[in-house]
C-alpha positions in Angstrom: -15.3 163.8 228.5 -12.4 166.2 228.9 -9.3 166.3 227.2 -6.6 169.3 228.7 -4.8 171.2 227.0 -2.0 172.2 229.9 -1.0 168.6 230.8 -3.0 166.2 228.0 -4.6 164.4 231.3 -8.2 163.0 230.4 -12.0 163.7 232.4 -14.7 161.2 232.2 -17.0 163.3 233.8 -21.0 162.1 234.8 -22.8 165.5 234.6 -24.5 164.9 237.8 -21.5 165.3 240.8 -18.9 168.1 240.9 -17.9 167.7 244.6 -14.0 167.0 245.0 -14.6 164.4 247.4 -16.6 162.1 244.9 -13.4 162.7 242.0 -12.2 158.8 241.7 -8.6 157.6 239.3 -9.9 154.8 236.9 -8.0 153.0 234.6 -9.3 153.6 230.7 -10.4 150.1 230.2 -12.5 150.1 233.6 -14.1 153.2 231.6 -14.5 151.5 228.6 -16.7 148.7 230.8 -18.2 151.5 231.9 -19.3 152.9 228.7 -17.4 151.3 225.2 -18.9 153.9 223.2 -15.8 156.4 224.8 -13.2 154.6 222.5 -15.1 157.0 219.9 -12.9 160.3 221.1 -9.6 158.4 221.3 -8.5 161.3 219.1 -10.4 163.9 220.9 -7.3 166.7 220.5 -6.3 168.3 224.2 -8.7 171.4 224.3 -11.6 169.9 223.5 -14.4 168.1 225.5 -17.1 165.5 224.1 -21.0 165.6 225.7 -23.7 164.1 224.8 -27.7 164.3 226.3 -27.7 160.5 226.8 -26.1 156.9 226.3 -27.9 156.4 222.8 -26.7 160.3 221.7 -24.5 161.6 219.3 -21.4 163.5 221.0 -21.1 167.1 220.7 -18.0 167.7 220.1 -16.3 171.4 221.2 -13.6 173.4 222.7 -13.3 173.7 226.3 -14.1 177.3 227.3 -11.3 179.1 229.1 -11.3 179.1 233.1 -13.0 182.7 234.4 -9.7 182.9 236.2 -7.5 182.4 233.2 -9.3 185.4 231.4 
């Protein structure tokens, strides 16, 4: 989970997929079916991102490194 800093948009993200053509708008609560335990960052602050190894995991919580391009 991905919360930006430029615009405040949000990124539920499943670690397995980065192509642009598999990128899909949900509504939160069709994410919260998905997985209820995301209602845990509802403060995540913009700049920060949440992982976790699994669905029974503790989220690691940390600041979203800066884009190579952005450097």
């Amino acid at each position: 989970v991905s919360h930006d800093e430029d615009d405040h948009a949000w990124q539920f993200l499943d670690g397995i997929s980065e192509k642009l053509e598999d990128l899909a708008l949900a509504g939160l609560g069709h994410v919260l079916e998905i997985d209820p335990a995301i209602v845990q960052l509802a403060d995540l602050a913009p700049g920060f991102q949440a992982t976790r190894a699994g669905s029974e995991e503790q989220w690691i919580i940390e600041r979203v490194p800066p884009d190579e391009d952005e450097e």
